[in-house]
C-alpha positions in Angstrom: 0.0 0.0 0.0 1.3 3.2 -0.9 1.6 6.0 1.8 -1.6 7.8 3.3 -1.2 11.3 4.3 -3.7 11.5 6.4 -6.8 9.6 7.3 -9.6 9.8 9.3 -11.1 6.1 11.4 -14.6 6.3 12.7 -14.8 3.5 15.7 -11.9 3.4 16.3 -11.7 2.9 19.7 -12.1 -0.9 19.4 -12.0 -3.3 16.6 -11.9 -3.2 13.0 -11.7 0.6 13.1 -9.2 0.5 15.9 -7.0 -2.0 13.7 -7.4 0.3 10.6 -5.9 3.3 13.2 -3.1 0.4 13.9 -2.1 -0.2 10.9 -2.5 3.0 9.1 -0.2 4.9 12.0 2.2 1.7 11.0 2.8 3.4 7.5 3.3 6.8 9.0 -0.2 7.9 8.0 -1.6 10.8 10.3 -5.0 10.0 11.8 -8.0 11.7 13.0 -10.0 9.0 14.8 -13.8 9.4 15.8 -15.2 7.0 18.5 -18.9 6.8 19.5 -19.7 3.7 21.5 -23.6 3.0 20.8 -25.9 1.8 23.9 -28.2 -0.3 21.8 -28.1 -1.8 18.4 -31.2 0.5 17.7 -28.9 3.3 17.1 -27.3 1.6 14.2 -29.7 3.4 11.4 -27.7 6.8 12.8 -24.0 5.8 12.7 -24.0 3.3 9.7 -27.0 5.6 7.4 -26.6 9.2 8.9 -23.3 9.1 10.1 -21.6 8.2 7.4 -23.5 9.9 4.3 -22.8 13.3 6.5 -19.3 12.2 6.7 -19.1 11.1 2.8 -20.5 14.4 2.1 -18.1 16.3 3.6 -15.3 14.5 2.7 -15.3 13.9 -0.5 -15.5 17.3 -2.5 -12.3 17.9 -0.9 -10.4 15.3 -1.9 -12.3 15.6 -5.9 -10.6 18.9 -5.8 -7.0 17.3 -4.9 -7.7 14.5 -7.4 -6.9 12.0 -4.6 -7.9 10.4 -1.7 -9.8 7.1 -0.1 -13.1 6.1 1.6 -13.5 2.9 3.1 -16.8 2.4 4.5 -17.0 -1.0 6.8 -20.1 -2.8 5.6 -20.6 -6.6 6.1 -21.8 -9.6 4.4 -25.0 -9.1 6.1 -25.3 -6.5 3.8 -26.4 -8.9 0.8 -28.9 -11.0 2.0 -32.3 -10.6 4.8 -30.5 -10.7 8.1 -33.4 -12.2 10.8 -32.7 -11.8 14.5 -30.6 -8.9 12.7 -32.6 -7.1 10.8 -32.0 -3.8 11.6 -28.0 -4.1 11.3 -28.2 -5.7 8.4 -30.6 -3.3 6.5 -28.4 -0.5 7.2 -25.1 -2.9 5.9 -27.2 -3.1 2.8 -27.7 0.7 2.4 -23.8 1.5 3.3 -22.9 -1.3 0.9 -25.3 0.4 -1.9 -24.6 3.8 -1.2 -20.4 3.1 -1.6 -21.2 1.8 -4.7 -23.2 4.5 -6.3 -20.4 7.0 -5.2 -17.3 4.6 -6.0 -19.3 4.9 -10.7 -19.7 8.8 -9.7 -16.5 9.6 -8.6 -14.5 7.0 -11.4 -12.1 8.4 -12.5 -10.8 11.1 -10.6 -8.6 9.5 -8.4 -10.2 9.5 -5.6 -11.3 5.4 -4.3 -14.4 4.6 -2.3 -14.7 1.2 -1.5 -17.0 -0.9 1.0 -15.2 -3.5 3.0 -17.5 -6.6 4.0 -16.0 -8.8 6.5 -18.2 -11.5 7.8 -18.3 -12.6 11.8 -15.0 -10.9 13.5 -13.0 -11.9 16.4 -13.9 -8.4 18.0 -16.0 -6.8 20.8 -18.7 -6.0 18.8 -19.5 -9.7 18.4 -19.3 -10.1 22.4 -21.2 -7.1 22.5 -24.0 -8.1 20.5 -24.0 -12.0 21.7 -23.4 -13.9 18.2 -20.5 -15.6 16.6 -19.1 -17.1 20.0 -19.6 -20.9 19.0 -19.2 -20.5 15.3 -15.5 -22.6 13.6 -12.5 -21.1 13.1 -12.9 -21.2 9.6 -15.5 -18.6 9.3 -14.5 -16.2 12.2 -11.8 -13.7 10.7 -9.0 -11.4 12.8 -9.4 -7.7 12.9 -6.2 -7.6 11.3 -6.5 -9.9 8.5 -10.0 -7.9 7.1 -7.9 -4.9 7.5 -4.8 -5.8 5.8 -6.8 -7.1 2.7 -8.9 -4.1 2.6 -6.3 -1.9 2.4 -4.8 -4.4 -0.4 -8.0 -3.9 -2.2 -8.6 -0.7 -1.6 -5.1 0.2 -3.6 -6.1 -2.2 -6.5 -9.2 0.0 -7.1 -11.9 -2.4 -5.8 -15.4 -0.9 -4.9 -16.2 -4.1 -3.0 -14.0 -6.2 -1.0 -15.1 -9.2 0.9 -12.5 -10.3 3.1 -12.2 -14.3 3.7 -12.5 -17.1 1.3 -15.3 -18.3 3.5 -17.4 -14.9 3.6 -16.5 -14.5 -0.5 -18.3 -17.9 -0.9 -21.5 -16.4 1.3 -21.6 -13.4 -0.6 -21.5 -15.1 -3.8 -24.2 -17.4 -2.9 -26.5 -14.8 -1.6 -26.4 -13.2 -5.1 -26.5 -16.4 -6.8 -29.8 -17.9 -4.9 -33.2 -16.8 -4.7 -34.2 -14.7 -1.6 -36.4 -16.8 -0.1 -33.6 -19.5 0.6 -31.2 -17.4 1.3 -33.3 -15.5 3.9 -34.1 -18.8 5.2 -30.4 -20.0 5.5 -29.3 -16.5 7.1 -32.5 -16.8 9.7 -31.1 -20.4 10.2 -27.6 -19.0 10.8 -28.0 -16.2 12.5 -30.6 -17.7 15.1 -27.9 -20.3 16.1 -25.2 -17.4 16.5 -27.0 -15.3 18.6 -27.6 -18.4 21.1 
């Protein structure tokens, strides 16, 4: 990854925002970081709708004037399929993974990226937090630093998606691939046993 000026991390105060604030300060990049810890789950429609088109908004005419700069915005693969017994989180996944998209065909071209990152379940306090993922294998639980890492991999290659983890990329594709009412099913099925 080539150097970053400067960058600024929303939740970074734990996480897959703090491990973005890691590992960017490990390249010398100078960091603004913004943490807001959020008492309910409820309140996800304000940081991951709100919150981050206000921030978009801001930020990017800026950088369109430089001719450079980069968004990630964290989605998840909740974001492309019905996510029961998450329903909430994973509508507003959908509409950060959606509206990253729309801006990453505006913007082509002028040297400034915007790319959503969609990890899947992460070894990170948000998944103690919200009580799911704990008895899930190995093989589909992913570090905070190894969904960074690739990100910012991707990220430099251009991507306007990146789904991190052979494991989430095969969910992902299979959500798109299947008709809703299965994969609804599967995800209700999935995410009812996680949240045990």
């Amino acid at each position: 990854m080539s150097k970053l000026r400067r960058a600024l991390v929303t939740g970074a105060s734990a996480g897959i925002g703090a491990e973005f604030a890691r590992q960017l300060a490990a390249h010398g990049t100078d960091l603004v970081i913004v943490a807001r810890r959020a008492e309910r789950l409820e309140h996800l429609v304000e940081v991951n709708v709100v919150a981050v088109q206000q921030l978009m908004h801001a930020a990017v005419p800026g950088m369109l004037d430089r001719g450079h700069g980069a968004i990630i915005n964290v989605a998840s693969t909740a974001a492309f399929q019905p996510n029961p017994y998450g329903a909430a989180y994973g509508a507003t996944k959908a509409y950060l993974l959606n509206l990253t998209q729309a801006v990453h065909e505006e913007i082509r071209g002028s040297g400034v990226q915007v790319m959503a990152l969609c990890p899947g379940f992460t070894n990170t306090e948000f998944q103690a937090v919200a009580s799911v993922g704990a008895d899930l294998p190995d093989l589909v639980v992913q570090r905070a630093d190894e969904v960074v890492a690739s990100g910012l991999r991707a990220i430099a290659r251009g991507k306007p998606v990146h789904v991190s983890g052979l494991a989430n990329k095969l969910v992902a594709l299979g959500s798109t691939a299947t008709p809703t009412v299965i994969t609804r099913k599967l995800s209700g099925l999935l995410h009812r046993s996680a949240t045990r």
